[in-house]
N, CA, C and O of each residue as an XYZ file, in Angstrom:
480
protein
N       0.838     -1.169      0.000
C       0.000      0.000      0.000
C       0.890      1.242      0.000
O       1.902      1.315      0.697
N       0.583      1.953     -0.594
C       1.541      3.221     -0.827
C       1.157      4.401      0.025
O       0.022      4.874     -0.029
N       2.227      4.941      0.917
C       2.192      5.928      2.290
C       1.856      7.416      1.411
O       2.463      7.886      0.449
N       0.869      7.844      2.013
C       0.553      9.002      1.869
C       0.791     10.317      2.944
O       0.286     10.385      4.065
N       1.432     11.052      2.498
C       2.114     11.801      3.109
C       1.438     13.501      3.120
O       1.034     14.063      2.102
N       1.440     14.121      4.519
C       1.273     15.713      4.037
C       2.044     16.599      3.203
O       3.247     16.760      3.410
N       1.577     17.042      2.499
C       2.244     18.143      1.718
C       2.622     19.480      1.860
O       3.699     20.003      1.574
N       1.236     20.154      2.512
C       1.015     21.350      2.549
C       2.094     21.677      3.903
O       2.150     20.851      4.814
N       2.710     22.604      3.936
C       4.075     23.344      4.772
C       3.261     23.826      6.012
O       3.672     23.402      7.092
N       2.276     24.568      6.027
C       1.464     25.182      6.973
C       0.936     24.479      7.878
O       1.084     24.831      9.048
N      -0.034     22.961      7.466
C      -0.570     21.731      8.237
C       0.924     21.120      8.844
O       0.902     20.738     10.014
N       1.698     21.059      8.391
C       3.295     20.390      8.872
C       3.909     21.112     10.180
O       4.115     20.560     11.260
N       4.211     22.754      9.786
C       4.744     23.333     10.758
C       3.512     23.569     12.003
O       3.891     23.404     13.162
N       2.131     23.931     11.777
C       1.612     23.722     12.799
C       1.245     22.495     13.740
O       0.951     22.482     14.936
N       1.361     21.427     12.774
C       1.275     19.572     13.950
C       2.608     19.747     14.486
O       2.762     19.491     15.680
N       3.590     20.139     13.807
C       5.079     20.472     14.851
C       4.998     21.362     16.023
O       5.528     21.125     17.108
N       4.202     22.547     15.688
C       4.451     23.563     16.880
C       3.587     23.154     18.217
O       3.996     23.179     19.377
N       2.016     22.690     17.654
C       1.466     21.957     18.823
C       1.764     20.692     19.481
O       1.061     20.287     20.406
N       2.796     20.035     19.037
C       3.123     19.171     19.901
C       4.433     19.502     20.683
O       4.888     18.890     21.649
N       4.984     20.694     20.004
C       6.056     21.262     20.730
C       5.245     21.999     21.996
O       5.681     21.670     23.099
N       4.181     22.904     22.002
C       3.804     23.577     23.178
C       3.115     22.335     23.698
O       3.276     22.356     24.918
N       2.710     21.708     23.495
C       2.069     20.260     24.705
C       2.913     20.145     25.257
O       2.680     20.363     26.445
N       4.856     19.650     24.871
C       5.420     19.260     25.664
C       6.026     20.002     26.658
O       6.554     19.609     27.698
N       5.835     21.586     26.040
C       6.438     22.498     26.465
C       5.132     23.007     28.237
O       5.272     23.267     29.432
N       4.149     22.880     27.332
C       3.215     23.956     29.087
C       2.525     22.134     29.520
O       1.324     22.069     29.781
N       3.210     21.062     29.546
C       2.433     20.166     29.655
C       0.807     19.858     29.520
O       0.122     19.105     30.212
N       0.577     20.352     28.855
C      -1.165     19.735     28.467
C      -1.171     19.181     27.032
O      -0.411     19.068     26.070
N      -2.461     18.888     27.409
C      -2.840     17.201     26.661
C      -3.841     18.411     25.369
O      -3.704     18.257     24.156
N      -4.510     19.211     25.804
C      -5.232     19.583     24.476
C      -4.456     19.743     22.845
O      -4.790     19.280     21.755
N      -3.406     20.529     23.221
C      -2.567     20.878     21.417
C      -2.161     19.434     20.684
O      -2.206     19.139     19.490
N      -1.728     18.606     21.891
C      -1.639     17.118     21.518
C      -2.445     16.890     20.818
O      -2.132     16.904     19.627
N      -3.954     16.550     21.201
C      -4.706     16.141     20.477
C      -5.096     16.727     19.408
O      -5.357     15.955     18.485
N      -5.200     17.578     19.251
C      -5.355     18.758     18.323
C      -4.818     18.300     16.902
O      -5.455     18.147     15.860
N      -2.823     18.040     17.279
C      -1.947     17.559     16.693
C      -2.417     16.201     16.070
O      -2.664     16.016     14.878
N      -2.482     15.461     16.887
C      -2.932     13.931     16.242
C      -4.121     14.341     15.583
O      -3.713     14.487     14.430
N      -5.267     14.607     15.575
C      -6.273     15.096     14.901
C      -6.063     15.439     13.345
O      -6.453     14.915     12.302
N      -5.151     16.723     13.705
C      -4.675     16.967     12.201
C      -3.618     16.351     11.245
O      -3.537     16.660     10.056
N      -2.835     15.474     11.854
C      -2.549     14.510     11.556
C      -2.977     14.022     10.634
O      -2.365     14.003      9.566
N      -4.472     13.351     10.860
C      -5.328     12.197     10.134
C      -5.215     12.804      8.608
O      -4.647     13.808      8.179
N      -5.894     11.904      8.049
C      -6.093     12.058      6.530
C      -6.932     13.383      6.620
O      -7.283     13.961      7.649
N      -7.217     13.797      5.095
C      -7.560     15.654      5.476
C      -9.508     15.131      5.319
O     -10.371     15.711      5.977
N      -9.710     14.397      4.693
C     -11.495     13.816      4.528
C     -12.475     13.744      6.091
O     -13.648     13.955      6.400
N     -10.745     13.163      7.059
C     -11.167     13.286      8.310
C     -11.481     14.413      9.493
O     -12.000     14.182     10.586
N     -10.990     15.797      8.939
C     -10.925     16.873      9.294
C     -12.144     17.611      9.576
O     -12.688     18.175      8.627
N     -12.656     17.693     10.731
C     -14.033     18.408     11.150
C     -14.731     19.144     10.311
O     -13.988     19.295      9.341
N     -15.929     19.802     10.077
C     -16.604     20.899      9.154
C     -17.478     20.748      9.921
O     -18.312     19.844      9.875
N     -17.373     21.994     11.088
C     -18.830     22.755     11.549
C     -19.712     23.401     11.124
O     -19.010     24.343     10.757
N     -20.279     23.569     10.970
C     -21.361     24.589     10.743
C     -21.551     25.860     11.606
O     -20.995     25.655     12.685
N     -21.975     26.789     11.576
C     -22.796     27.644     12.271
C     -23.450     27.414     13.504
O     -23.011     27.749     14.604
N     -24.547     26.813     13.272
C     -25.651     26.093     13.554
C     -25.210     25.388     14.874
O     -25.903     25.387     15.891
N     -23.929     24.760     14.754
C     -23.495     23.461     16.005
C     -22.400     25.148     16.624
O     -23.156     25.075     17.593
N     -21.821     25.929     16.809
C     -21.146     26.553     17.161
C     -22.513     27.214     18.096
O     -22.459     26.980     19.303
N     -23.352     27.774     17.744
C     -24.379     28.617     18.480
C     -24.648     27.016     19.486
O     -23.946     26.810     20.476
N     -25.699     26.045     19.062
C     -25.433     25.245     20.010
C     -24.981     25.175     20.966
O     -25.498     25.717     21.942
N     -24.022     24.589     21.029
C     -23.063     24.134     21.808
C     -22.069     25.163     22.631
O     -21.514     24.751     23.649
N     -21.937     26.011     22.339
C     -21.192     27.403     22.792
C     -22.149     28.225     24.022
O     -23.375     28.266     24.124
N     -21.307     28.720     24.715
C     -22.015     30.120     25.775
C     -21.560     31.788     25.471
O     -20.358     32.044     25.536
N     -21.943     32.229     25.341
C     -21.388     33.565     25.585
C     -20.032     33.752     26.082
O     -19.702     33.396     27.213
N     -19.104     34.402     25.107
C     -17.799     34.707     25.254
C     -16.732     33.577     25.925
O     -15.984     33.602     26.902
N     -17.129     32.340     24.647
C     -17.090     30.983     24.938
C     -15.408     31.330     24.098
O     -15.095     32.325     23.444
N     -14.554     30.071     24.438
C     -13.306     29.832     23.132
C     -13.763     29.104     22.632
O     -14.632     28.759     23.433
N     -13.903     28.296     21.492
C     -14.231     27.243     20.808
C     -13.489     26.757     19.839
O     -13.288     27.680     19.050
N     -12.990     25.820     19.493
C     -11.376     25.178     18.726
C     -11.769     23.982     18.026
O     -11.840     22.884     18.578
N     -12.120     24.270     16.363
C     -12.699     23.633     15.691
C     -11.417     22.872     14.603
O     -10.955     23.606     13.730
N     -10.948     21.581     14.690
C      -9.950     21.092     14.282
C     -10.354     21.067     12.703
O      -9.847     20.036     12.261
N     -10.867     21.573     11.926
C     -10.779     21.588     10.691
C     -11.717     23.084      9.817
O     -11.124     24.161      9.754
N     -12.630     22.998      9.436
C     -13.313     23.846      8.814
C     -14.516     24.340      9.327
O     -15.324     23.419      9.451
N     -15.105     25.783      9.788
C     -16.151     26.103     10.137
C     -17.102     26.674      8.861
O     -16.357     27.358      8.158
N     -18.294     26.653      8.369
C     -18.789     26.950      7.099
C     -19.949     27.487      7.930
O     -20.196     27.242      9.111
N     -20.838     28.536      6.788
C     -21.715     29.231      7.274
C     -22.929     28.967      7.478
O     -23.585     29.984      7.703
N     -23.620     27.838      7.497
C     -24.454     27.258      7.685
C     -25.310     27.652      8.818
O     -24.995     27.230      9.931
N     -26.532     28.536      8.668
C     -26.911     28.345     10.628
C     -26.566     29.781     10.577
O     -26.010     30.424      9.687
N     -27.168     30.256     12.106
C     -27.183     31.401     12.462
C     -26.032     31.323     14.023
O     -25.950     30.231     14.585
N     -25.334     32.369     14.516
C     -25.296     32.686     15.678
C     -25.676     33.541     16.407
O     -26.065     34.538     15.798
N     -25.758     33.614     17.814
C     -26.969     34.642     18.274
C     -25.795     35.595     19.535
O     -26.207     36.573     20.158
N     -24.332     35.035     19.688
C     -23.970     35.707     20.698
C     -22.578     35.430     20.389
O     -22.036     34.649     19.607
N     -22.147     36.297     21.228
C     -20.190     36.124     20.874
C     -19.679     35.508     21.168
O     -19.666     35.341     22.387
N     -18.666     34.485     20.150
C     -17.744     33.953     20.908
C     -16.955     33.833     19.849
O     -17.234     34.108     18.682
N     -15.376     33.168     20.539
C     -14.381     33.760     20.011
C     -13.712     31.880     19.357
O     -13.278     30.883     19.934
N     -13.958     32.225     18.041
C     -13.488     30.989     17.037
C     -12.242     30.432     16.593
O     -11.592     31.160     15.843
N     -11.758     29.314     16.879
C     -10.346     28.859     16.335
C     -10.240     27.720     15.483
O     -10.343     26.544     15.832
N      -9.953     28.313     13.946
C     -10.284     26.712     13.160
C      -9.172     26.968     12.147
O      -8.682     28.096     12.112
N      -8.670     25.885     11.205
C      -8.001     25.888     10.575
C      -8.201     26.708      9.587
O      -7.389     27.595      9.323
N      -9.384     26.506      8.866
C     -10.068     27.631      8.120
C     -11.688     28.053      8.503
O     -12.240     27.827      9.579
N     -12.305     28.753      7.267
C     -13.131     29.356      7.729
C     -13.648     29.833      6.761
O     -12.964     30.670      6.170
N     -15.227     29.475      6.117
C     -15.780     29.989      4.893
C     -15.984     31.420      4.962
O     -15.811     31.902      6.082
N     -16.289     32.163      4.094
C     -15.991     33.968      4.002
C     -17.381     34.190      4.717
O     -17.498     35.068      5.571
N     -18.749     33.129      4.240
C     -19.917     33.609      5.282
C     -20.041     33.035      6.491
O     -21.097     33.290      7.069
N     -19.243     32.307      7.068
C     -18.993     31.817      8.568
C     -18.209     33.354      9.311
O     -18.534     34.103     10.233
N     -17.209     33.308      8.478
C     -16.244     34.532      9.284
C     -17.455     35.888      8.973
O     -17.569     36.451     10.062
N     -17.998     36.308      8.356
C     -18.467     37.700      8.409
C     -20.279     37.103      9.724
O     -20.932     37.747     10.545
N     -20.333     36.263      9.433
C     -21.813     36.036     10.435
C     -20.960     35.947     11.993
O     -21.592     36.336     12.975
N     -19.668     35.483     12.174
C     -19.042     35.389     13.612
C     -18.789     36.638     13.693
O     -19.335     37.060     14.712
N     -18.295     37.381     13.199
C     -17.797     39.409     13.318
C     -19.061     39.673     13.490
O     -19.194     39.829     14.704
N     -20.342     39.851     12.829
C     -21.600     40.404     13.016
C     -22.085     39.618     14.218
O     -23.291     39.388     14.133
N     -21.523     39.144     15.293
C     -22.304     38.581     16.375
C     -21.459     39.149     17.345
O     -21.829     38.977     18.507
N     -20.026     40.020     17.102
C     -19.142     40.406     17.832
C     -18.173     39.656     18.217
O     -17.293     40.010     19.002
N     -18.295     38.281     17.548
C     -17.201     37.335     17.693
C     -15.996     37.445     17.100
O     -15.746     38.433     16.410
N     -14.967     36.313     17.313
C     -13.449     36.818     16.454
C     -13.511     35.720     16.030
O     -14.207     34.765     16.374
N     -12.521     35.876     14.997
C     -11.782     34.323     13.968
C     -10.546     34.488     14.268
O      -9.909     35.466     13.876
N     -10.088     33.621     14.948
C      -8.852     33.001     15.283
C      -8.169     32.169     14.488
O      -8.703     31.061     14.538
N      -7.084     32.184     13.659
C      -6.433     30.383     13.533
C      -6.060     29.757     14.466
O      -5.980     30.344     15.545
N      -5.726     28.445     14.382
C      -4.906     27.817     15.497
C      -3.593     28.170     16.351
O      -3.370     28.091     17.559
N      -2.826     28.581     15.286
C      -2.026     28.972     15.381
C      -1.581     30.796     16.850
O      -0.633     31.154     17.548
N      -2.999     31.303     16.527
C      -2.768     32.618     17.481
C      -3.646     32.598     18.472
O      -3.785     33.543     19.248
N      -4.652     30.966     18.553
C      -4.897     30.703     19.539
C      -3.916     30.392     20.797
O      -3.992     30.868     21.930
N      -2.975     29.465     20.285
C      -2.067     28.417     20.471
C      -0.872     29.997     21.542
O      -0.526     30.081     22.720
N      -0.640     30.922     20.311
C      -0.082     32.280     21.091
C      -0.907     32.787     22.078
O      -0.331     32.985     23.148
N      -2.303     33.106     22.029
C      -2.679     33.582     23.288
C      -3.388     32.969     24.593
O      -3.846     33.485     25.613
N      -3.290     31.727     24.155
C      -3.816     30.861     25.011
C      -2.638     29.680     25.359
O      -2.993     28.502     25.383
N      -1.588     29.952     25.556
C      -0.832     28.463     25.745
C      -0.991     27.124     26.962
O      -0.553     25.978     27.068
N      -1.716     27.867     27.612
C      -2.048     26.567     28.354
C      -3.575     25.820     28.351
O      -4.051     25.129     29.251
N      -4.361     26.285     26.673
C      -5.318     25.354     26.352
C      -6.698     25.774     27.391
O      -7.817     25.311     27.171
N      -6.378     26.797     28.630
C      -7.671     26.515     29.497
C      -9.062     27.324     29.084
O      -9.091     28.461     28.613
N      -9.912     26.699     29.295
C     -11.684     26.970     28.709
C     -11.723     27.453     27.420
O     -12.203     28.493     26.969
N     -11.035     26.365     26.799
C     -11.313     25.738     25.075
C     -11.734     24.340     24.824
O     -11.287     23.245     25.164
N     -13.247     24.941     23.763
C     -13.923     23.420     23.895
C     -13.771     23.437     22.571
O     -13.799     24.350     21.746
N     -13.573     22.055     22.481
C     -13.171     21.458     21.051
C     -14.488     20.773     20.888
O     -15.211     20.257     21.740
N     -14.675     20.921     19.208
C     -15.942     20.871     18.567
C     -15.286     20.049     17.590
O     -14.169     20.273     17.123
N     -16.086     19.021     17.286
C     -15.649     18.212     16.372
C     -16.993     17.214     15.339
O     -16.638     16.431     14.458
C-alpha cells in the first residue's frame, strides 16, 4: 500500500508547533489537536454555524480542528479557532461580535489550552 504523506508546509509546521507547546506547558489539548490533524484531510471536522451557536455560551473559546462553514445562524459572541473558515462563517461570527482566530494565534494567546472546547 503506498504511504501518503502531508504536503502542505502550513498543516506540517503547525502539527510540529502543537506538539512542541504540549510538551512544552504540559497539556494534553494541542496534543490532540496535533494527532487530529494529523489524520487524513477527509477526516478533518466541518462545523457549521448552527453546532457553534449550540453548543457554545457567551464569550465561549471554541477550537474547531478543521473547517467552520456558514451554515446556521449565531446569536452571541464567541471567540473561534479553526483551521479555516468559509468567508460567510467569518463575516456572520464578526456580526455577532465574535473573532476568527487560527490555530495557530490561539495556540499564542492561550498556551495553556484553558476553557477551550473542542468541537468536532
Amino acid at each position: 500500500m503506498k504511504s501518503i504523506k502531508k504536503t502542505n508546509p502550513r498543516i506540517l509546521k503547525l502539527i510540529d508547533d502543537l506538539k512542541a507547546k504540549s510538551r512544552e506547558q504540559n497539556v494534553g489539548i494541542w496534543r490532540d489537536i496535533a494527532l487530529r490533524l494529523d489524520k487524513p484531510t477527509k477526516h478533518y471536522a466541518e462545523i457549521n454555524l448552527s453546532k457553534i451557536s449550540r453548543y457554545s455560551k457567551d464569550n465561549e473559546t471554541v477550537l474547531v480542528p478543521g473547517k467552520v462553514l456558514g451554515t446556521g445562524n449565531i446569536d452571541h459572541p464567541v471567540t473561534v479557532a479553526a483551521l479555516n473558515f468559509s468567508m460567510t462563517a467569518e463575516q456572520l461570527i464578526m456580526g455577532a461580535n465574535g473573532k476568527c482566530l487560527s490555530i495557530e494565534q490561539l495556540m499564542q494567546t492561550n498556551p495553556t489550552g484553558k476553557g477551550v472546547r473542542i468541537l468536532k
